[in-house]
N, C-alpha and C positions, 0 to 999 in steps of 0.2 A: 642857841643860834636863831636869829631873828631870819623869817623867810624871806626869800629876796624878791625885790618889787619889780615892775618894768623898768626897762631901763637899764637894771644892773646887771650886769656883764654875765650872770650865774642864767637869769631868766633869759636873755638875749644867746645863750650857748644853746639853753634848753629849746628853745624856739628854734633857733636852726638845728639843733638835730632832729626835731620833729618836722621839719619842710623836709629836708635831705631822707627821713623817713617816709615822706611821701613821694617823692621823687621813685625813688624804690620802687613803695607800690606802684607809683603809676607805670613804670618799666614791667611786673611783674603783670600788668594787667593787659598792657602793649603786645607783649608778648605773647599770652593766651588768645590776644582777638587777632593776633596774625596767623595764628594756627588754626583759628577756627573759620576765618576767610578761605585760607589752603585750601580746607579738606573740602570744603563747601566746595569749592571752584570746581576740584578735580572728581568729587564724587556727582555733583549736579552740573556742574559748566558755568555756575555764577555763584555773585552769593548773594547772602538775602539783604533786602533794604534794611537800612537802618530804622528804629523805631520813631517817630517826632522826638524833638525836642524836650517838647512841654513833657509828654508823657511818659517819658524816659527818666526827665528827673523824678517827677512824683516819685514813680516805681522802684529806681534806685537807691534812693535817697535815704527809702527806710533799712534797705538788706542792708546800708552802708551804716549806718549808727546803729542798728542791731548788731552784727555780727564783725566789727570793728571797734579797736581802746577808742574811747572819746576822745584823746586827743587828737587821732591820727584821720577819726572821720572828720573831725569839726574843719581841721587844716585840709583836708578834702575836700571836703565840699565850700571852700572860697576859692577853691583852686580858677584860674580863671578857664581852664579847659575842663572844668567839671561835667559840661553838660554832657562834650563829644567822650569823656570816659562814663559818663551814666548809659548815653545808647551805646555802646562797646559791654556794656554788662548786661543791661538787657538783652542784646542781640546773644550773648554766652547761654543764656539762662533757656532762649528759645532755639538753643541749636540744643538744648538737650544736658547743658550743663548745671551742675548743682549748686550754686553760689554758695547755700551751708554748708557746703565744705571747701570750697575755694577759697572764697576773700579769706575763712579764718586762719587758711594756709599764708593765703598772701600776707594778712597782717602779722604774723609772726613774724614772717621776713624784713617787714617793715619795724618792727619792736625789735628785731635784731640791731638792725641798724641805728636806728633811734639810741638803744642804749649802748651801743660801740662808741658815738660820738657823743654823749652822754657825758660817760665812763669818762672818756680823755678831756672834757670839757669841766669834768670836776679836780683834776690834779689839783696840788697844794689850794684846791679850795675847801671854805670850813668842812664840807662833808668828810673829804679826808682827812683834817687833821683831828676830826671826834675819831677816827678810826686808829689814829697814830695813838692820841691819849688811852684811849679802851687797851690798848697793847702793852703800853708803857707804864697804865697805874694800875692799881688795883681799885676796885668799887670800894666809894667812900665819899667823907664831906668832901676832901680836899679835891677828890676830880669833880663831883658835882657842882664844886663853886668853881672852879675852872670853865663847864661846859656852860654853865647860866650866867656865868660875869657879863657883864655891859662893855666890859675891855677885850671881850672875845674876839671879835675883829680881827683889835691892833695882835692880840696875842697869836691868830694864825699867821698875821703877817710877819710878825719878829720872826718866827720858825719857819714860814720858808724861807726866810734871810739867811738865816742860819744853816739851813738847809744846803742852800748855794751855795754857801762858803764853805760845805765841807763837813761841817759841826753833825755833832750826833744829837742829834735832837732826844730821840729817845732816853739815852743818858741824862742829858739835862735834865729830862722830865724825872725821871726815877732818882735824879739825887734833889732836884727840888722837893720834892713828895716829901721827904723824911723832914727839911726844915718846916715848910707848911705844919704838919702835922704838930710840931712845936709851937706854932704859931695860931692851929686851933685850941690848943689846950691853953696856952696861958691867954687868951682873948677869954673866952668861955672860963677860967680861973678867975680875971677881972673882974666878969659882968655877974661873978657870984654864981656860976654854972657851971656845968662839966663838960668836959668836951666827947665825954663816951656816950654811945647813943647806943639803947638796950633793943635787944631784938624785934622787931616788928611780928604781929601775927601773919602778918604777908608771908615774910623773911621765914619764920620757924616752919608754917606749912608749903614754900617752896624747895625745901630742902629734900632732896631726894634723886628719883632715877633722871627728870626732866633735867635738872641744874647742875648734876653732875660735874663737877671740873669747873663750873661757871663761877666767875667770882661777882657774888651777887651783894647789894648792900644790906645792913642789917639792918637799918631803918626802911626798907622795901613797903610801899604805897602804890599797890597795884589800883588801886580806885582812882589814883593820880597819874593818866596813860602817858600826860607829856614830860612828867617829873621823870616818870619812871623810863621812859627814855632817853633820859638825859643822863637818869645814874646809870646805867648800861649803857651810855655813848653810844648808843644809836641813834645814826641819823636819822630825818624824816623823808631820805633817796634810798636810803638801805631800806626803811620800814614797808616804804611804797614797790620796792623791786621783790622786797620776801614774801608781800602779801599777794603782788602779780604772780609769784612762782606759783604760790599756793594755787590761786586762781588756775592755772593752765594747766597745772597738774589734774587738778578733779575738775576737770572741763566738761558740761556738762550736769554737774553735780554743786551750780554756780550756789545753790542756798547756803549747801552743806559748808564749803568753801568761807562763803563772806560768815558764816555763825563761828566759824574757828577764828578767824580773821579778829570777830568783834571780839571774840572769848576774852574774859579777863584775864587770864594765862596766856594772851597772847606773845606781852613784850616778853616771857619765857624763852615761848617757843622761837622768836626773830634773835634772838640772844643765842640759841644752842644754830641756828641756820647760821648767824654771823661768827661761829667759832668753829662750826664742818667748812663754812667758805674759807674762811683763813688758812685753814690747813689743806685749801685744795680740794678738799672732797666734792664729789659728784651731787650738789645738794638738791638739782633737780632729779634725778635720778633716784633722790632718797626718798623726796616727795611725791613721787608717783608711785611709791608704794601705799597711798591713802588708797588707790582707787585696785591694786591688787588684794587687798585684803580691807575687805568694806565691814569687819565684825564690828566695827563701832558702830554700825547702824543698829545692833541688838540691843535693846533697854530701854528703858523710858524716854520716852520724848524730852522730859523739863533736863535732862542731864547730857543729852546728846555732845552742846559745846564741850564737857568737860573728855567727855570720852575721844572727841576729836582730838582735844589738845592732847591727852597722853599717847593716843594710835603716832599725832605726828611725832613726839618725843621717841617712841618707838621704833619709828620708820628713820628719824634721823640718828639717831644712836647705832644702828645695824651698822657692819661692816658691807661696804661696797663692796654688790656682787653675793650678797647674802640673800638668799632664794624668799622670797615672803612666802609669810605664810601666818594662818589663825595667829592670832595671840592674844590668847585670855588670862595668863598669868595670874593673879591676884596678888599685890606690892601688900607688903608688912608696913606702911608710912615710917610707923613708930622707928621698927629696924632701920627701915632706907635711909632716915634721917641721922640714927645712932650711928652709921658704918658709912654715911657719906661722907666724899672727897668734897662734896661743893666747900668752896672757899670761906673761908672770916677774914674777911677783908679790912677790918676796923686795930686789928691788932695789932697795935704800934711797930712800925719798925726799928731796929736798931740802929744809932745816931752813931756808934762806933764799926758799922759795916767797911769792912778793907774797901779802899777807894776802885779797888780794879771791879770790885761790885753796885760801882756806883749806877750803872747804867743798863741794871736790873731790878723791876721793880720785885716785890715779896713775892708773889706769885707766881712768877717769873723762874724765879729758884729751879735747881733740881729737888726734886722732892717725887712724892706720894699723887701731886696732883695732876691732872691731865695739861700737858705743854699744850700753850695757848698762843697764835702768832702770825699776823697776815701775812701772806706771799703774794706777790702782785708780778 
């Protein structure tokens, strides 16, 4: 999915839900400097002047891009009442209030918002329909030449057509999968190739506690961040919202946070977040067990990322409502590999499957594997 420019209806949504999130804060901060005029009045008999102009901004300006998402300071500070909310935050700070803790409350508020209109500003847009595909196919060539085709566009638009009128798109998708699949192999037959693709060493050493139940491709290219995003249909909204969760979960702890973030086991870890959300789970909730149980900080500095990524595998695998606690276990790889459910997704499906399973793809099945499936 090519990123959308100005102008296009995607970035024009995103931009008013980031005004409409300022609005918010600016309500949010309205409201703090009426309360702090009150107490002043009725405890002294007035309140205090406000600070100049000039020196207001300076002062503010930086609590506000320190301790605010960038986008939501940058569209703040063009606001054209910027100034008179800079002396309203100064005057806070000098009645005694602590801005490091306020504005990051207010911005939440504001990031609430921002992604509520978001969220509704993405329906039948591409981000959802990589969400529809990830549900519908299994990890493989045929959805990654799906999610990278140049026809991509036109092809979310036929489905939400299809959509509208009723059609099960899903189904579609999971009975087109089987002919595709006939269609990589005798191409790849032609060109004097094969259409099977042998496991990657990515692919063999993700297999275990992290990938559980994930149906991961076997050609797996984690040194390739945007590829490998594409084969786990993850969006670059989803990627951006999992890696803010992470962020605000270990608040505070922002190095630790962005070195998981970078980890090369990153699109893993956003993979097992994008299959707790789908089934509903509490995934922030899961993610702030980083900061209940900080044992990953024990061990060598050069290996820290890696110990992040398996605490978060950890943290999100637990059942909601599962008390934290230490966990130093030592994994067998070799075993976890041997005895894992993660998926083989490459494994042709069957071209005589009764038609009332047409609109299930393989992984899909009742089976052995963990049931996989967005609820919105």
């Amino acid at each position: 999915m090519t990123t959308p420019t100005p102008g296009e209806p995607f970035s024009e949504a995103t931009g008013e839900a980031v005004q409409t999130a300022v609005m918010a804060m600016r309500l949010v901060m309205a409201i703090a400097d009426a309360v702090r005029r009150q107490q002043q009045r009725r405890l002294k008999g007035q309140e205090e002047e406000l600070a100049a102009a000039d020196q207001a901004l300076s002062e503010a300006a930086e609590d506000v891009k320190r301790l605010l998402p960038s986008d939501i300071s940058t569209a703040l500070l063009k606001e054209a009442d910027w100034p008179s909310l800079a002396q309203q935050l100064v005057a806070l700070r000098r009645a005694g209030v602590d801005l490091d803790q306020v504005l990051p409350r207010a911005g939440e508020i504001a990031v609430d918002v921002r992604d509520q209109l978001a969220a509704k500003s993405q329906e039948g847009s591409t981000g959802e329909w990589e969400r529809v595909v990830r549900e519908a196919l299994p990890a493989g060539a045929v959805r990654e030449a799906i999610l990278t085709s140049v026809g991509w566009p036109e092809m979310t638009a036929v489905m939400a057509r299809l959509q509208e009128r009723g059609v099960d798109v899903r189904g579609v998708l999971a009975a087109a999968h089987n002919e595709a699949l006939g269609v990589d192999e005798t191409v790849a037959s032609a060109l004097g190739g094969t259409a099977k693709v042998t496991m990657s060493r990515d692919a063999q050493l993700a297999y275990g506690p992290l990938t559980t139940g994930l149906d991961l491709p076997r050609d797996l290219d984690l040194s390739d961040r945007e590829r490998t995003f594409k084969q786990l249909a993850l969006s670059p909204q989803e990627n951006e919202r999992y890696a803010r969760w992470v962020r605000e979960a270990m608040r505070g702890r922002e190095r630790e946070a962005d070195l998981l973030v970078s980890a090369r086991q990153w699109p893993l870890v956003a993979a097992r977040i994008a299959a707790v959300e789908s089934e509903g789970g509490p995934v922030r909730e899961h993610l702030a067990r980083l900061m209940q149980d900080t044992s990953w900080q024990e061990g060598p500095a050069p290996q820290l990322g890696s110990r992040l990524v398996q605490a978060a595998g950890n943290a999100l695998r637990r059942p909601g409502g599962d008390a934290a606690g230490p966990s130093r276990t030592a994994v067998n790889t070799a075993a976890a590999r041997a005895t894992s459910t993660s998926l083989d997704p490459t494994k042709k499906q069957a071209k005589t499957a009764a038609p009332a399973e047409a609109g299930v793809a393989a992984h899909r099945q009742s089976g052995p594997v963990a049931k996989q499936g967005r609820t919105r």
